[in-house]
Every structure is written in C-alpha cells, then in structure tokens.
C-alpha positions, 0 to 999 in steps of 0.5 A: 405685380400689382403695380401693372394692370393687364394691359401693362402685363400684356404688352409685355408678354406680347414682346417677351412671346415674338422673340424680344429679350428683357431689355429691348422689353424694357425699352418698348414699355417702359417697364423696368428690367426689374419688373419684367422679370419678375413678371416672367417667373410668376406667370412662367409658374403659373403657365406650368401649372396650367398646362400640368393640369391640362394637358391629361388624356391627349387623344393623339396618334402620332407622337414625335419628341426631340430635346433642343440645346441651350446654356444657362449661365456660361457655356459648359466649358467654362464651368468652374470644376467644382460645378460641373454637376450642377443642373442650373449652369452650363448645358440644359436640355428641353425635352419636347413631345409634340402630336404630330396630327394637331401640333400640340406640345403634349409633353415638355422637361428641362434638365439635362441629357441623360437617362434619368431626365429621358426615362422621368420626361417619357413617363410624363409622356405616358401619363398625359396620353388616353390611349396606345400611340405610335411613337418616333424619336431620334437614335438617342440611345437613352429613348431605349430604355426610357421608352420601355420603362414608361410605356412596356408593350404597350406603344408602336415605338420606332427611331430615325437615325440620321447618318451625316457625312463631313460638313465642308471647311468652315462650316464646322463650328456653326454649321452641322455636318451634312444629313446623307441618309435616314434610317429606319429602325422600328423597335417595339409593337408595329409602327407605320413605316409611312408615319416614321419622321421626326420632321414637325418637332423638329420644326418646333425646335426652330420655332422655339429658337425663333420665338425665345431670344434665350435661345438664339445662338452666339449672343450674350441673350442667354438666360443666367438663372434656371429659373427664368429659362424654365418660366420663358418656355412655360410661357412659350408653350401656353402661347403656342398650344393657346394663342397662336393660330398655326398657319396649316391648320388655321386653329391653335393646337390645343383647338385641334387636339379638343384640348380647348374650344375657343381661340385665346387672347394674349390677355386670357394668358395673362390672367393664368396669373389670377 
C-alpha cells in the first residue's frame, strides 16, 4: 500500500464504510479495483486485531446478540455438492453481541450457523465481559447449550421467541411472515423482565445491511472471497464502535462504554494500518 497516502486511503474507507461497493469506490477515486481491495483485507486484518485486544473487560449490563445472514460466493442452493461443507461458500453468519446501554459491539464471529460457531462466538462473549450480565437472544435453540458452556450460572440469560403468523400473498419470497406476538422465556439466574428485548441489535442488524453493500439483498454486490467479507465487517465495527457519532447517545459507543475517551477520525482508522 505504499503507493497511497493517507489521504488517498481515507477517501477510500470513507466510501467503503457509507455503503459504496468497490467499483463505485473505484469510480469516486480513482484508485484501481485492484488496489482497493487489497487495502480492504490489510486494514480489515488490522481493525480485527484492534478490536481483539481492545475489547477486554466490558463494563456492560445488558447485553443483546443476534446472527445476520449473508452469501459468499453463490447462494447456497447453487453450491456444487461436493462443496456444500465448506465454510467460505454459500451461507455465512455473522454473529453479533451488542451493550444494550452503550450501543458498543462487544462481540462478533463469522462462520456458519450451528452449535460449534454458537458455543465458540458466547465464550468469546464471556471472555470480553468484567463482570455478571444479563443476557437476551432469540429462541435459537443452540444459545441453550452455548450459553451454559460459556457463562454456567453465572449470568441472568432469558429468550425472545417471535411467534409469526402467515405473510400475505406475494409478499413471500422477499418479505418475512408477520410478527403476531413475543414470548418471554427466562432460562438461567433472574433476568429483568422490563430488559427481555432484542430490539437494538436487531437495530444493528439494519444498520450493518445499511452500511456494507455486500450485504444487501438480491443484487450481485456480494462478497466472492471469505476473506474480503470478514475484513469489511472488521472494518465496519471499528467505524461503528470508534467513529461514528450515534444519534441517541451523541458520543460514539466505545466513548460510551469507557472503552476510549476521544472521538476518532476516519484517518485514526486508517493508521490501524501503521
């Protein structure tokens, strides 16, 4: 990457962060597509390794997780047979733990959806938190098990399960069927009923469907390598949690959870690169 200066390298985050796939990037700066993606897997890795080492001893006390859906490389049905295991192609999942309180992402995994990805993204979870939370998910089953690996007794862990009814003719292919009713199922310690939601990161999967093109549906903007889709959303949540100001709390997250002190710039994002 030596061939851009930071300037050069911001302007190109700047696009890749508000939504813009790589060749309307290319189009906007200039940069070549070659260059652009390569910049997006070395500052991807290093915005990974950022929040690794600093997201550690989370003061939170409301934490809500969810898992988005995405492709990479074909839609699953169109998976050759003898590639239908492989993580990398078809289905991926990005599991997502977020502090209900400061908005931070406290806790994110890629792979795919089932119990060894749930049990290995909650103990991840477990490892970054200081102290005893109280914990939502959805009734995904695999939460059960993985929760009481990760955490034992130790946490106040409840579920929202969504009961839906029939979605209206011609709605069914793009639109989900309709939310009828919630139910609350505490499972593990005392959980506050008044606290039992999944609203804000279900809030945050909108917004990471907002924010990464490869993540908007029934276009051809999705990511064709593993690699690339992982570094976009490292990317992603180092903006999120560093440098954009989130309009309730009129700080950045990680300001609000103690996890920084200043407001970064795009450019501070940038030098993760060194």
């Amino acid at each position: 990457m030596n061939k851009l200066d930071t300037a050069k390298r911001t302007q190109i985050v700047a696009a890749l962060v508000e939504g813009c796939s790589i060749r309307s990037t290319v189009r906007m700066t200039g940069a070549s597509k070659n260059t652009i993606a390569k910049l997006l897997v070395e500052l991807g890795a290093a915005c990974a390794e950022y929040l690794d080492k600093t997201l550690v001893d989370l003061i939170c006390k409301r934490i809500q997780a969810d898992e988005i859906w995405q492709y990479v490389g074909a839609k699953q049905k169109n998976v050759p047979a003898a590639r239908q295991d492989e993580l990398g192609i078809g289905d991926v999942w990005t599991w997502v733990a977020i502090d209900a309180d400061s908005k931070l992402i406290c806790s994110w995994l890629v792979g795919k959806r089932d119990p060894a990805c749930a049990t290995a993204f909650i103990q991840d979870l477990a490892g970054r938190l200081a102290h005893r939370v109280q914990l939502t998910t959805d009734g995904l089953k695999m939460y059960l098990t993985a929760v009481a690996d990760g955490f034992g007794e130790d946490i106040d862990y409840a579920q929202l399960v969504k009961v839906y009814g029939i979605a209206d003719e011609g709605e069914k292919r793009y639109s989900p069927a309709v939310c009828t009713s919630c139910e609350s199922h505490p499972i593990t310690g005392n959980p506050d009923p008044k606290h039992i939601n999944t609203s804000y990161i279900e809030r945050q999967n909108l917004t990471m469907r907002m924010s990464m093109r490869r993540f908007t549906r029934l276009t051809n903007a999705f990511s064709k390598k593993l690699e690339n889709h992982i570094a976009a959303i490292a990317i992603h949540l180092v903006y999120y949690n560093f440098v954009r100001i989130h309009q309730t709390l009129r700080i950045t997250p990680a300001m609000a959870a103690g996890v920084t002190h200043r407001l970064w710039s795009l450019e501070d994002l940038v030098n993760l690169l060194g």
